[in-house]
C-alpha beads as a LAMMPS data file, in Angstrom:
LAMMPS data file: protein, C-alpha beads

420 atoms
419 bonds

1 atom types
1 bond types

-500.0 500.0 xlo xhi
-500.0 500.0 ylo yhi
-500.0 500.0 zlo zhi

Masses

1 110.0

Atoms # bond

1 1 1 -131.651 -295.990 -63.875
2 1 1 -132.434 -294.190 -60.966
3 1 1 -132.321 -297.248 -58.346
4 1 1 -128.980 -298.510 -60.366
5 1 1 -127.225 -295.052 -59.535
6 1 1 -128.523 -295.665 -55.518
7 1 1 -126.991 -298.945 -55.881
8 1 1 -123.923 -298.194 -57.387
9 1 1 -123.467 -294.921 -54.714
10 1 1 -124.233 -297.523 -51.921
11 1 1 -121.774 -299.657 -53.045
12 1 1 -118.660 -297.052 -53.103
13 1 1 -119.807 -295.799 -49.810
14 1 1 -119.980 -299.534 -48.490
15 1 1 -116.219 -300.108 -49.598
16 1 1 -114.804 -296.655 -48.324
17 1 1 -115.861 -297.179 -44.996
18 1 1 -114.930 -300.623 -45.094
19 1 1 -111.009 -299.431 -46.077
20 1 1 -111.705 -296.526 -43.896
21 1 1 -112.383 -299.076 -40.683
22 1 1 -108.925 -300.907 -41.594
23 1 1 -107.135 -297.858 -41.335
24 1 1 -108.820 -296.722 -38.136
25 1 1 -107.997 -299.758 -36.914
26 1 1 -104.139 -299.567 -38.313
27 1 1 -104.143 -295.870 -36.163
28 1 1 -106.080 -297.436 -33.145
29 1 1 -102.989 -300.227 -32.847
30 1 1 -100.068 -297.969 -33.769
31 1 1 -101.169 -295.219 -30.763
32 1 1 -102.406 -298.330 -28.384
33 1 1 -100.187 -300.313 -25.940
34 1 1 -99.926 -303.209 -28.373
35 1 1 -97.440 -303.423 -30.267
36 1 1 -96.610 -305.423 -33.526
37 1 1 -95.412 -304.950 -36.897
38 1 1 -98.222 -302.967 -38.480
39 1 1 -97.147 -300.176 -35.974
40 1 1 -94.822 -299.888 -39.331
41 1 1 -97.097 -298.929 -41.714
42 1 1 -97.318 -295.500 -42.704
43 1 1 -99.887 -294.205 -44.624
44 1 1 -100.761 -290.237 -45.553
45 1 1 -103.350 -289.000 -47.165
46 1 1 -102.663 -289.048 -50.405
47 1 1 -102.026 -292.665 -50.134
48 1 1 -105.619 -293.070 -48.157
49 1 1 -107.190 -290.469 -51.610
50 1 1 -105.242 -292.853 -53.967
51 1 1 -106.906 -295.936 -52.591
52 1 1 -110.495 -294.473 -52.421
53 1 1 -110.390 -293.502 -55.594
54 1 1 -109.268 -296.791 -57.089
55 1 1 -111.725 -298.671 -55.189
56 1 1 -114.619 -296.394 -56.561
57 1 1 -113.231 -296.933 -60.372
58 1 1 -113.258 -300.590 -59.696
59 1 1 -116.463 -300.401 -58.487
60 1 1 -117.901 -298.092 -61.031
61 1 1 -116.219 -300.782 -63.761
62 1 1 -118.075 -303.441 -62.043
63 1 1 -121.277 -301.956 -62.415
64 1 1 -121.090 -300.310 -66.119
65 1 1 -120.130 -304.048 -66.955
66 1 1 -123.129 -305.900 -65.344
67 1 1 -125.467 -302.880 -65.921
68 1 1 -128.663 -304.613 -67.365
69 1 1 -127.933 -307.338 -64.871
70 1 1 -127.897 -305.251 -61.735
71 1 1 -131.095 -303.180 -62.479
72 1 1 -133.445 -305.719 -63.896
73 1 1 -134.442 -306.958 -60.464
74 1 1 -136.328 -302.915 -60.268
75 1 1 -137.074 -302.722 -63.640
76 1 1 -138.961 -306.256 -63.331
77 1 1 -139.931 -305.953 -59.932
78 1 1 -138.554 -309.126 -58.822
79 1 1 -139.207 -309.095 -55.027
80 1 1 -139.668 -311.198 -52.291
81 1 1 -142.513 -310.593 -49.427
82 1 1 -143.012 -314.133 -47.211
83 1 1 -145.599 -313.318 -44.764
84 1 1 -145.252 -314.273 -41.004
85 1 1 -147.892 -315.643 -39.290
86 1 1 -149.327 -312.084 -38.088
87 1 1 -148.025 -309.678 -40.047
88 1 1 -145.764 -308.879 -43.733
89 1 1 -141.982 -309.153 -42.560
90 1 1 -139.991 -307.041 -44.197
91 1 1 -140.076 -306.795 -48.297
92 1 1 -136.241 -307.210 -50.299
93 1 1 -136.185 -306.528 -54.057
94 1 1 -133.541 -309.493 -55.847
95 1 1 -130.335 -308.751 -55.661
96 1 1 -127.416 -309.463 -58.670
97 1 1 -124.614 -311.763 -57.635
98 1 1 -122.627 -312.677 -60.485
99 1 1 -122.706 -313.797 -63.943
100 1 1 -120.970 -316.653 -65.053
101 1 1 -119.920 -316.062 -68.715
102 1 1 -118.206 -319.279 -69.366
103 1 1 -121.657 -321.157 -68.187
104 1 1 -123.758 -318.530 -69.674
105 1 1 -125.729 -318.489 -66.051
106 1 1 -127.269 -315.522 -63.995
107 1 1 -127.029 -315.897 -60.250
108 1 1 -129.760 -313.544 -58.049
109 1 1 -130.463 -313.598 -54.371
110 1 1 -132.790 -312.109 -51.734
111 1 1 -132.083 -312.043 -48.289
112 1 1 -135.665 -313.294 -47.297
113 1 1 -136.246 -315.986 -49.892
114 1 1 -136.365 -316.235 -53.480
115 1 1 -139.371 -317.103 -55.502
116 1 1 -138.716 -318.986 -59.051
117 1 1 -141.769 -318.743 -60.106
118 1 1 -141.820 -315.570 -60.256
119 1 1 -139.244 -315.648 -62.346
120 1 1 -140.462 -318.233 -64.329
121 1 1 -143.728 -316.034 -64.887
122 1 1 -141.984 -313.530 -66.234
123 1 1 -139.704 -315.508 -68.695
124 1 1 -140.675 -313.593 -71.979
125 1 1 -140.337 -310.660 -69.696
126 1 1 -136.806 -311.254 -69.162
127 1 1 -135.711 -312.361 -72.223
128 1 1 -137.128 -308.756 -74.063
129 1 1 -134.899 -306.854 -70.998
130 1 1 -132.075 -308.743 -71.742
131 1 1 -132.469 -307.775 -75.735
132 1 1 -132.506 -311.515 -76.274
133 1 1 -136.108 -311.975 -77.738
134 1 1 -134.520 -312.349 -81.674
135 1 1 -132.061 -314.788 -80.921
136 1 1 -133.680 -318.050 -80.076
137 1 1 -132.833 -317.979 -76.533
138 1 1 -134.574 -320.535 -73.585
139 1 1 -134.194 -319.794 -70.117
140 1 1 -133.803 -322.883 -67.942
141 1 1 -134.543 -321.021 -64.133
142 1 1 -133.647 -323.300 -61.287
143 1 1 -133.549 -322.730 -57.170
144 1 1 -129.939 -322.476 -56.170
145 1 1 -128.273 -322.869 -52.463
146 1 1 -130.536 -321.121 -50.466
147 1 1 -132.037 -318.293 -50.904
148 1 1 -130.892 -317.901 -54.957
149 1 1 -132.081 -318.135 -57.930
150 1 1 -129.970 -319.126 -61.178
151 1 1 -131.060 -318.208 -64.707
152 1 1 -129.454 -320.499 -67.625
153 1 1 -129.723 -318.989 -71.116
154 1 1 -128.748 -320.948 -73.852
155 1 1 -129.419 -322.082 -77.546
156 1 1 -129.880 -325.300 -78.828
157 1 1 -128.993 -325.693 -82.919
158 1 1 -132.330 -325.440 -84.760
159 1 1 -130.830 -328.417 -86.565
160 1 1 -127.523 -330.907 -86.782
161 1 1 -126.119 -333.901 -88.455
162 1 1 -125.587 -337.327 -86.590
163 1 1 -122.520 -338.649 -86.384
164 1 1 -122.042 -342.178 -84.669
165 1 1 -118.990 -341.282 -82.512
166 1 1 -121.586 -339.938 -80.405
167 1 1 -122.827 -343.378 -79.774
168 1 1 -121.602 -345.316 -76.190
169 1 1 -121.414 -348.321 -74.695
170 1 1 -123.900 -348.463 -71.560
171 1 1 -125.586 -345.437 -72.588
172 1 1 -128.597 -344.343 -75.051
173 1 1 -127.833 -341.212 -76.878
174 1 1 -130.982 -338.517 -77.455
175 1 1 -129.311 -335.657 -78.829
176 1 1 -127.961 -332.409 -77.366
177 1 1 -129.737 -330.426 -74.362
178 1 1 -128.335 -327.199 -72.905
179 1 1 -125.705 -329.122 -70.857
180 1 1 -124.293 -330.893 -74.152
181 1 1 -124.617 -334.282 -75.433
182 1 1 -128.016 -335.746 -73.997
183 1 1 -127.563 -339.700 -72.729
184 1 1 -129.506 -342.062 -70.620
185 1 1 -127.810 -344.994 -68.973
186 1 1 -129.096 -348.456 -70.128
187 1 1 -129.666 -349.449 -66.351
188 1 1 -131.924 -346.012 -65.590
189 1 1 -133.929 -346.647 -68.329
190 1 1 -137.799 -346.518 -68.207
191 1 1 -140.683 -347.408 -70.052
192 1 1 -141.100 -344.266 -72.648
193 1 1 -143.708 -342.550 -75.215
194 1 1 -142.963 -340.582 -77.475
195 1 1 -145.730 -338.754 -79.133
196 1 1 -145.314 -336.412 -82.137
197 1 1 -147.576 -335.348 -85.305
198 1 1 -146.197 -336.657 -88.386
199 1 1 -142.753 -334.192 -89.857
200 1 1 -141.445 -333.589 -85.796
201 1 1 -138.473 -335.960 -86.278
202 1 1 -140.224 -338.905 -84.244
203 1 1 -139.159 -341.440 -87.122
204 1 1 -135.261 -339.757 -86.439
205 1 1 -135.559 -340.683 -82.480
206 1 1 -136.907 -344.283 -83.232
207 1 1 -133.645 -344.840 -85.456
208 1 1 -131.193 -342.948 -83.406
209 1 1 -132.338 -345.482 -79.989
210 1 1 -132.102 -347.967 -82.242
211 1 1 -128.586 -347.138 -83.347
212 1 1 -127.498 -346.685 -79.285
213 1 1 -129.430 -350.302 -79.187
214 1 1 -127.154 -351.820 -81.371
215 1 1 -124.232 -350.613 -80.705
216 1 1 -124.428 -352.172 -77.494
217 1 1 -124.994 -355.641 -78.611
218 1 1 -121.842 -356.264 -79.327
219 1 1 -119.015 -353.581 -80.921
220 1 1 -116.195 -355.626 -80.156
221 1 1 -116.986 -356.613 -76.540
222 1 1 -119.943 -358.466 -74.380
223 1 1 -123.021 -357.581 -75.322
224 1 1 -125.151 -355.154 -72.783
225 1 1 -128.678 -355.798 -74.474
226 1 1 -130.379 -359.224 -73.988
227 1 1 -132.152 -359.241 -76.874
228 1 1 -134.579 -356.658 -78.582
229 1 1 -138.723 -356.772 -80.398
230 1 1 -139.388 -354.625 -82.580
231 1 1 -143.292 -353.862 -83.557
232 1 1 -144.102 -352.448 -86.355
233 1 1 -148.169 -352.802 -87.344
234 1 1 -148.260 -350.406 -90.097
235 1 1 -145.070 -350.979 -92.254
236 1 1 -142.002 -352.565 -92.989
237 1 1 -139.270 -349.917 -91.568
238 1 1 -137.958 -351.875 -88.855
239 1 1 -137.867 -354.733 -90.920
240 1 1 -134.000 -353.158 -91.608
241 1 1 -132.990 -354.034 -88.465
242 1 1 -132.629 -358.007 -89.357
243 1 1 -130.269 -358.961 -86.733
244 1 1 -129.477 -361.691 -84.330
245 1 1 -130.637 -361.518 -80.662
246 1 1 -133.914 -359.456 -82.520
247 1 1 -137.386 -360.277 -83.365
248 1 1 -139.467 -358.767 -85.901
249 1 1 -143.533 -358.091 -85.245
250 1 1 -145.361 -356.991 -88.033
251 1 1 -149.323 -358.432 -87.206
252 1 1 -151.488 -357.859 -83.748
253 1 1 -151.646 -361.301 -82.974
254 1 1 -148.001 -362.210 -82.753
255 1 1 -147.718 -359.027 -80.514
256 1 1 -150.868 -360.591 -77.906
257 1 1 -148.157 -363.805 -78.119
258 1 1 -145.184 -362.226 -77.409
259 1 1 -146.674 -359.845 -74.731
260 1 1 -147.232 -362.675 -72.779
261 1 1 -143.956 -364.649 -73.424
262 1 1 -142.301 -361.405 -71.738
263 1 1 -144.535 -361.651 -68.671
264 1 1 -143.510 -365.386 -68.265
265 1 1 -140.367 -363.884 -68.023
266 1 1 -140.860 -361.064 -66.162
267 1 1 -142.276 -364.068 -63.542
268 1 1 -139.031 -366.030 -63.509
269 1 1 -136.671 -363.021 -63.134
270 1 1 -138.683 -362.168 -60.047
271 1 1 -138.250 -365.431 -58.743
272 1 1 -134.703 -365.015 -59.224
273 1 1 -134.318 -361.787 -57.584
274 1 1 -136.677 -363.142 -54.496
275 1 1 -133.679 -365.978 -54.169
276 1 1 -131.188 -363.447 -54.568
277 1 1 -132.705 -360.884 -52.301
278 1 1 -132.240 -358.102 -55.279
279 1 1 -134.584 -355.282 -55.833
280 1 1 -133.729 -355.182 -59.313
281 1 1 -132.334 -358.028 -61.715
282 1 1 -129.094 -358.593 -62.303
283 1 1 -128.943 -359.956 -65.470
284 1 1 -129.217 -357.668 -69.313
285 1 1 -132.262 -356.155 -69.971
286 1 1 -135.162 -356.722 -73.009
287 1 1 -135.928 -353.491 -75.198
288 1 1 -139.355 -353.533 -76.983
289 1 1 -139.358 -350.904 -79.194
290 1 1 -143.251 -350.034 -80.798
291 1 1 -143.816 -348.267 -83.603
292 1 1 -147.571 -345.981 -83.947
293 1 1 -148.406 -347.968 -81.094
294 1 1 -152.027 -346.195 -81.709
295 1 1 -152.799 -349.114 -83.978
296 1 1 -153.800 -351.533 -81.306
297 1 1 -156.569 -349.282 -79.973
298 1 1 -158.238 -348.830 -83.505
299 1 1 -158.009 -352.641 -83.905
300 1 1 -161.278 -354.304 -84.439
301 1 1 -161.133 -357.034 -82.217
302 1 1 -161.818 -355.392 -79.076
303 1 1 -161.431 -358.510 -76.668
304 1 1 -157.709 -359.018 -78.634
305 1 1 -156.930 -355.463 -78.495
306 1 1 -158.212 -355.407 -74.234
307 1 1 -155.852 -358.363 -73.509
308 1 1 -152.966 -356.877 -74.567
309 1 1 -153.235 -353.294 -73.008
310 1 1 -153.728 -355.426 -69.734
311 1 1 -151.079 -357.078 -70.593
312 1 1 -149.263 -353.621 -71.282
313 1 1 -150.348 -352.270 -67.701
314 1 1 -148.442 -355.206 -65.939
315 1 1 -145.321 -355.454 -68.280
316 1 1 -145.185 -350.979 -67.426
317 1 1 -145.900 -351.374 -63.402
318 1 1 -143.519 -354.412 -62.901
319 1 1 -141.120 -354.823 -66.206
320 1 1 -138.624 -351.868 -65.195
321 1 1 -137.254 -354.062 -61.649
322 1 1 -136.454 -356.986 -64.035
323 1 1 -135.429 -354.945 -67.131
324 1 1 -138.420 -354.774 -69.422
325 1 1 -137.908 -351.726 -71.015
326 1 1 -140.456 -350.121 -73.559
327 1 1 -140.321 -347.325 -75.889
328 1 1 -143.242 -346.444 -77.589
329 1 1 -144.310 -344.139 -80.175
330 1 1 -147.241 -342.628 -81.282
331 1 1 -149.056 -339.378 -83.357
332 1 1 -151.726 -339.682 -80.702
333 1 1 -152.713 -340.376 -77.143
334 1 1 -156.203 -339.595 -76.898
335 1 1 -158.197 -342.388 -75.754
336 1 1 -159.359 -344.047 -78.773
337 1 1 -156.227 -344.935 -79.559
338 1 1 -154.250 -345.443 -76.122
339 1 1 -156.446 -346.108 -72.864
340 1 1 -155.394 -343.686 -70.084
341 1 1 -155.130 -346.589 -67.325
342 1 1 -152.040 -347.830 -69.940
343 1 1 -151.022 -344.129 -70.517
344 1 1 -150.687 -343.476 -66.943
345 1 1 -148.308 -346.450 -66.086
346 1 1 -145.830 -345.472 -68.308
347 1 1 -142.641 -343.357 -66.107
348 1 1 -141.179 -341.450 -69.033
349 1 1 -142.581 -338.978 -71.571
350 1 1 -141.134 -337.196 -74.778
351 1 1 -143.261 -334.892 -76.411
352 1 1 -142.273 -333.637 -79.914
353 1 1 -144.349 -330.909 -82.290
354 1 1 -147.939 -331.634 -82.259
355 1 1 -150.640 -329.096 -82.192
356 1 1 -152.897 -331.688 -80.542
357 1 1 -153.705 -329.606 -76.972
358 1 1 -154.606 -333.366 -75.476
359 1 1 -151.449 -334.809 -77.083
360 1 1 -149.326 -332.228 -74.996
361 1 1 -151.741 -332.406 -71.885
362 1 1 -151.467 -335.676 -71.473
363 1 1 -147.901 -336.042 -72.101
364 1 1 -145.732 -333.092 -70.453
365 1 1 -148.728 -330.926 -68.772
366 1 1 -150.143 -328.306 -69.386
367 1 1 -148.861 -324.603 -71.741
368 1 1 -148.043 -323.007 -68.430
369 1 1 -145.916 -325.943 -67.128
370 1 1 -144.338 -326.331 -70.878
371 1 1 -143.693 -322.455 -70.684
372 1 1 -141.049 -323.101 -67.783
373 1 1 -139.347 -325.154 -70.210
374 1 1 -139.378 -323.574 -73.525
375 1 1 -140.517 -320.306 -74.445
376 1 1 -141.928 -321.578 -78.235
377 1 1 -145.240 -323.124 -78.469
378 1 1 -145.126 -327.308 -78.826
379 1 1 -147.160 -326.691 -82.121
380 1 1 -144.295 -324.599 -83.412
381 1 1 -141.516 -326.476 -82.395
382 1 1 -139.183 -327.531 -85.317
383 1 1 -137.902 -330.819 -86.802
384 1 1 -136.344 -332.934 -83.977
385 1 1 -137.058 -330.415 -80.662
386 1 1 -138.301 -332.782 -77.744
387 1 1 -139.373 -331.951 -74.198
388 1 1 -138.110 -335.274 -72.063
389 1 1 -139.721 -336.290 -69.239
390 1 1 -137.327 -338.273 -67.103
391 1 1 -139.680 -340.952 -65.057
392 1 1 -136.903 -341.519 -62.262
393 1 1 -136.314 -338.084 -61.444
394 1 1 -139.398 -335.931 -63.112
395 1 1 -136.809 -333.605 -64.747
396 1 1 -138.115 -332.321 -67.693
397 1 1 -135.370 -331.184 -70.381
398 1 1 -135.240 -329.707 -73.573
399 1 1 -133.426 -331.129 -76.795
400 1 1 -132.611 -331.264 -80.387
401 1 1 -132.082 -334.319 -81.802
402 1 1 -129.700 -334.782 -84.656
403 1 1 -131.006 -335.265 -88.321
404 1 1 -130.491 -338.750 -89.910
405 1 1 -130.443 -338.482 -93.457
406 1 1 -131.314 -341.572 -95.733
407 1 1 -127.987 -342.248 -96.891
408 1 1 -127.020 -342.324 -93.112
409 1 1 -129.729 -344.817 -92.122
410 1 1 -128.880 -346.927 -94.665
411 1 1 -124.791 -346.895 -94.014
412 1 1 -125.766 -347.553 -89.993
413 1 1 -127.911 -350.537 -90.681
414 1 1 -125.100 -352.242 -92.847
415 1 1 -122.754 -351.082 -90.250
416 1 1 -124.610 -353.604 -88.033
417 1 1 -123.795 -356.603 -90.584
418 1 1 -121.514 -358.464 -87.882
419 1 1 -124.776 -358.833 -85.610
420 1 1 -126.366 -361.169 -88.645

Bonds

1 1 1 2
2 1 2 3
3 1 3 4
4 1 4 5
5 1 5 6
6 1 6 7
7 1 7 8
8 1 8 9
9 1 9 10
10 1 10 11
11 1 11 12
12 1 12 13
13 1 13 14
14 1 14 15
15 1 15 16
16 1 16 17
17 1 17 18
18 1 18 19
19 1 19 20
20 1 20 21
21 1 21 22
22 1 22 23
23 1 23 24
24 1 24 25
25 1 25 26
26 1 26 27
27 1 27 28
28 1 28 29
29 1 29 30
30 1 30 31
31 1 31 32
32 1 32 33
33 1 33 34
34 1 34 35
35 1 35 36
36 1 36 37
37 1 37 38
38 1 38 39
39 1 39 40
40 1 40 41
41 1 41 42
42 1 42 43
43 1 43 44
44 1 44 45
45 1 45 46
46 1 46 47
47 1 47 48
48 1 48 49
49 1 49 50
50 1 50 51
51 1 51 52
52 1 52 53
53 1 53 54
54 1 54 55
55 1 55 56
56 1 56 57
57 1 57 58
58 1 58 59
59 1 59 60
60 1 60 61
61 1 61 62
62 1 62 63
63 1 63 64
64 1 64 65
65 1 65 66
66 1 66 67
67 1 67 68
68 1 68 69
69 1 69 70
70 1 70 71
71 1 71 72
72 1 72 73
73 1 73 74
74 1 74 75
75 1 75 76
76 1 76 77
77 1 77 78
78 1 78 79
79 1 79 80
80 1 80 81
81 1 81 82
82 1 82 83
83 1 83 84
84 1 84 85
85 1 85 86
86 1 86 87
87 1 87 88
88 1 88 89
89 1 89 90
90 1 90 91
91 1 91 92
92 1 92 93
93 1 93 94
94 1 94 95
95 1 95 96
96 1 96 97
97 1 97 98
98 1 98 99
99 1 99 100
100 1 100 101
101 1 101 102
102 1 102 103
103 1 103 104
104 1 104 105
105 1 105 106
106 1 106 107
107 1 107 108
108 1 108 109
109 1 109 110
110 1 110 111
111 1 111 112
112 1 112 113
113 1 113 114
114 1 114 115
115 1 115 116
116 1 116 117
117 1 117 118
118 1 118 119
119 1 119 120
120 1 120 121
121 1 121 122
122 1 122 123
123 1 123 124
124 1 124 125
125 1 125 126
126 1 126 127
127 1 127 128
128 1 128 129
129 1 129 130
130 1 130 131
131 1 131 132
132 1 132 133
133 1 133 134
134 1 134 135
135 1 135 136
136 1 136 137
137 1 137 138
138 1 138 139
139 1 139 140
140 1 140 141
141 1 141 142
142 1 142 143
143 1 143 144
144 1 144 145
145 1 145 146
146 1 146 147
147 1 147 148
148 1 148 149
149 1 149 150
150 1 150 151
151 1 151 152
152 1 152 153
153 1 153 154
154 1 154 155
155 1 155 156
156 1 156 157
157 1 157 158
158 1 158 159
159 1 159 160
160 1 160 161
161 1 161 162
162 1 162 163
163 1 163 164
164 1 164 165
165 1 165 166
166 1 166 167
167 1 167 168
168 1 168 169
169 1 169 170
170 1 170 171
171 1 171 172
172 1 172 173
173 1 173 174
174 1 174 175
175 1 175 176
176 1 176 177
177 1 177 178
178 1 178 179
179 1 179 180
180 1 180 181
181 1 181 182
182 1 182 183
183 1 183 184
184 1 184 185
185 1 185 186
186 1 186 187
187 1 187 188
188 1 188 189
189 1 189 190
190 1 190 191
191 1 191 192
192 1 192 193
193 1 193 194
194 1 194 195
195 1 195 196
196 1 196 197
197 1 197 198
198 1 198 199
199 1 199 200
200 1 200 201
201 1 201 202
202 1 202 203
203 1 203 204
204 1 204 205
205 1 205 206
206 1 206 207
207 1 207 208
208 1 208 209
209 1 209 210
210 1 210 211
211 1 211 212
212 1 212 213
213 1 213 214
214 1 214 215
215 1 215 216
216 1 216 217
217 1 217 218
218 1 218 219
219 1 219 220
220 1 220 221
221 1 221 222
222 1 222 223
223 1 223 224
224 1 224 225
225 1 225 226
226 1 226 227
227 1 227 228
228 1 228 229
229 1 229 230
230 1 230 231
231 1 231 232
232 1 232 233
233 1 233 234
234 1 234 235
235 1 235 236
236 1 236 237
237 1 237 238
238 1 238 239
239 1 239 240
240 1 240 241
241 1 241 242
242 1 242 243
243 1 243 244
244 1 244 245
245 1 245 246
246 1 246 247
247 1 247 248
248 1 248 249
249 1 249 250
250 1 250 251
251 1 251 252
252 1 252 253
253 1 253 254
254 1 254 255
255 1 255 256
256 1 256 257
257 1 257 258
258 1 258 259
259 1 259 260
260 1 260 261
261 1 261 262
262 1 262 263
263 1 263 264
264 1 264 265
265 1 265 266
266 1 266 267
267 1 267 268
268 1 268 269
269 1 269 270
270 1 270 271
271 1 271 272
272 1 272 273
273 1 273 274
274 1 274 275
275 1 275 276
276 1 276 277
277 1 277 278
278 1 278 279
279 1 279 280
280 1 280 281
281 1 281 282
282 1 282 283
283 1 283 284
284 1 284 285
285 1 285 286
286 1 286 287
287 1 287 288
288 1 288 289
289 1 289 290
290 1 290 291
291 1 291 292
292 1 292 293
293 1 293 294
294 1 294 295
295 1 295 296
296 1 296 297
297 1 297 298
298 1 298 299
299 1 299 300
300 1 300 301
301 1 301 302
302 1 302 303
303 1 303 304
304 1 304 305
305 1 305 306
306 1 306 307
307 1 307 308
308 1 308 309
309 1 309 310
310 1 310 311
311 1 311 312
312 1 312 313
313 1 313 314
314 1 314 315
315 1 315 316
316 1 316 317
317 1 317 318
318 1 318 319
319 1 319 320
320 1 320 321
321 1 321 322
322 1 322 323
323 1 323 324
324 1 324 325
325 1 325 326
326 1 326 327
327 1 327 328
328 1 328 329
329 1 329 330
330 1 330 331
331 1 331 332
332 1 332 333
333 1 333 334
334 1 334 335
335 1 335 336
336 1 336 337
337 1 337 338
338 1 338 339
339 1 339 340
340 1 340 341
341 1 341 342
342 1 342 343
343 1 343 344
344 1 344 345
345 1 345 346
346 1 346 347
347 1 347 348
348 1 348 349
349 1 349 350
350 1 350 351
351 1 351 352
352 1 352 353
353 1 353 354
354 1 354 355
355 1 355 356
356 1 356 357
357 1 357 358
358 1 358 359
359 1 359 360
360 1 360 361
361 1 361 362
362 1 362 363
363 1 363 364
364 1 364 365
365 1 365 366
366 1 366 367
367 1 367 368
368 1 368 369
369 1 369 370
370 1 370 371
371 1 371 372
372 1 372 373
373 1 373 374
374 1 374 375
375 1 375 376
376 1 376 377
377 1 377 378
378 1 378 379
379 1 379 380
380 1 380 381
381 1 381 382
382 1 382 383
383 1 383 384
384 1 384 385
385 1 385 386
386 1 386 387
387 1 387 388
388 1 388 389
389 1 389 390
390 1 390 391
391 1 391 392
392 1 392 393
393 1 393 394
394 1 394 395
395 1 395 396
396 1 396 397
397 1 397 398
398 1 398 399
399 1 399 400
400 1 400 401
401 1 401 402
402 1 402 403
403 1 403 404
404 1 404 405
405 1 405 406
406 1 406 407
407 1 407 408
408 1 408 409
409 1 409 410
410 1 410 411
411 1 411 412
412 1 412 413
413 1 413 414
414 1 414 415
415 1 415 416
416 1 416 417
417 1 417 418
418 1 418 419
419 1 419 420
């Protein structure tokens, strides 16, 4: 209270002798030898009292307004104190810049630096100051320009409906993230786990991909997709998804065979681009889609089970240049089930609700890194919330993917009846 009321008093004074330097200046030029038309003005005092006063409402507005804003810097002791090489320079508390209402983002600067992790640290912090700590609010706190800071807050629905006009040609569709409707481009795509205990949703991603998958075979122009496996070792699910230009895998050994049918033509799209001179194929990319993908590493057959996560490795490091894309799924990622050479090779990452510490680990990072992205614990996270792990850029977002309910699923598969 007491620093906001220095503030606010520094401010008025600021502006007053700013206005009262413009009319110095006015008097300066109308008793100099220059002469131009703001020798004209006249202005008394009353005018000069008028104008002072106004200025110091305005200001006083300003401030009642953005209150909260303005002080929590010194009620948080948000500061910034770089060191020189000798000696402490000189320490700056934050200072508020705006707050942009439409956006729903805080904007704080410091004339030395600023340092986000700081306010990253003090998340929870900042969310009780703010009176937000009942309302389901996530901070998303990013470096801005220079020497600022910018705080997002925003909400994501705890749950929503899917509807397939969200669905695009080119694109992938995820869901909804604080910027809106979450997509990935078909040509950034990346090999991708997602891991998530049994309940989080996973089984809603898997069909929602697959929806964005077939949509752009063909929806009344060229297709975008080459062709798409699906692998399935426990069950019949994807079974559904009967259509042309897709192949069904339902037993380990077909999946050894087809693994390396797609290196043989990983090979021959390399020697294409090496005759072309592209980095990265031209042509429409493969999608193998792999459901509890866990059920290869608890396989009996060890030398079986060894040749294809070698084969894995390869098909991850090379596949994305010539458009061998993989999305797998799995409750766990522990070693017995996935071997950490195969983990480690693929780009992108989705973690859903697990209370597996090694599931989250391995996936996102660790609770202080998944703390700068959502203030609730990964073990409490409800039905369809996802941290993504982008593997071109390493941004990690969060979202809420839409609920598919089983009269849905069923309507979207028959939807796809042309592609039979």
């Amino acid at each position: 209270m007491k620093q906001g009321l220095k503030l606010l008093a520094l401010s008025i004074i600021k502006a007053w002798l700013f206005v009262s330097g413009g009319l110095f200046l006015i008097y300066l030029i109308k008793n100099g030898a220059v002469t131009t038309e703001i020798t004209s003005v006249k202005v008394d005092n009353s005018s000069i009292i008028l104008t002072l006063t106004l200025i110091a409402i305005l200001i006083v507005m300003y401030y009642l307004y953005n209150w909260k804003y303005i002080v929590m810097p010194y009620s948080l002791k948000l500061i910034s104190q770089p060191k020189a090489e000798s000696k402490e320079v000189s320490v700056f508390l934050d200072k508020f810049v705006w707050f942009d209402r439409k956006k729903n983002i805080l904007y704080f600067k410091n004339s030395n630096a600023i340092d986000v992790q700081q306010y990253r640290d003090k998340q929870r912090e900042i969310i009780h100051y703010l009176g937000l700590h009942n309302k389901s609010v996530e901070l998303d706190i990013k470096p801005f320009r220079r020497k600022w800071v910018k705080i997002h807050l925003y909400k994501l629905p705890e749950k929503f409906n899917f509807h397939h006009g969200k669905l695009k040609q080119g694109y992938l569709y995820y869901g909804v993230s604080k910027d809106g409707d979450y997509y990935k481009k078909l040509d950034d795509l990346t090999s991708t786990i997602t891991v998530a205990e049994s309940g989080a949703g996973k089984s809603n991603l898997l069909n929602l991909l697959l929806y964005s998958i077939f949509w752009n075979y063909n929806n009344g122009r060229d297709s975008l997709i080459d062709f798409t496996i699906l692998i399935d070792l426990k069950g019949n699910e994807l079974s559904l998804y009967n259509f042309r230009n897709t192949r069904f895998i339902d037993n380990i050994e077909d999946v050894a065979t087809v693994f390396k049918e797609l290196k043989e033509i990983m090979y021959n799209r390399y020697k294409v681009m090496q005759k072309t001179g592209d980095k990265k194929f031209k042509g429409l990319p493969i999608i193998v889609v792999f459901d509890e993908v866990g059920t290869i590493g608890t396989h009996y057959d060890k030398k079986l089970r060894d040749s294809i996560f070698n084969d894995m490795i390869e098909l991850f490091q090379k596949g994305r240049a010539c458009k061998i894309i993989f999305m797998l799924f799995a409750q766990k990622v522990d070693s017995t089930n996935i071997p950490s050479n195969v983990l480690t090779n693929i780009q992108s990452r989705i973690l859903m609700k697990t209370d597996n510490e090694f599931n989250t680990n391995s996936t996102i990072g660790t609770k202080e890194k998944i703390e700068e992205i959502s203030l609730t614990e990964v073990a409490n996270f409800n039905r369809g919330r996802a941290i993504i792990k982008d593997g071109l850029t390493s941004n990690k977002d969060l979202i809420q993917v839409p609920y598919v309910s089983e009269e849905q699923h069923l309507q979207m598969t028959k939807s796809f009846s042309y592609l039979k």
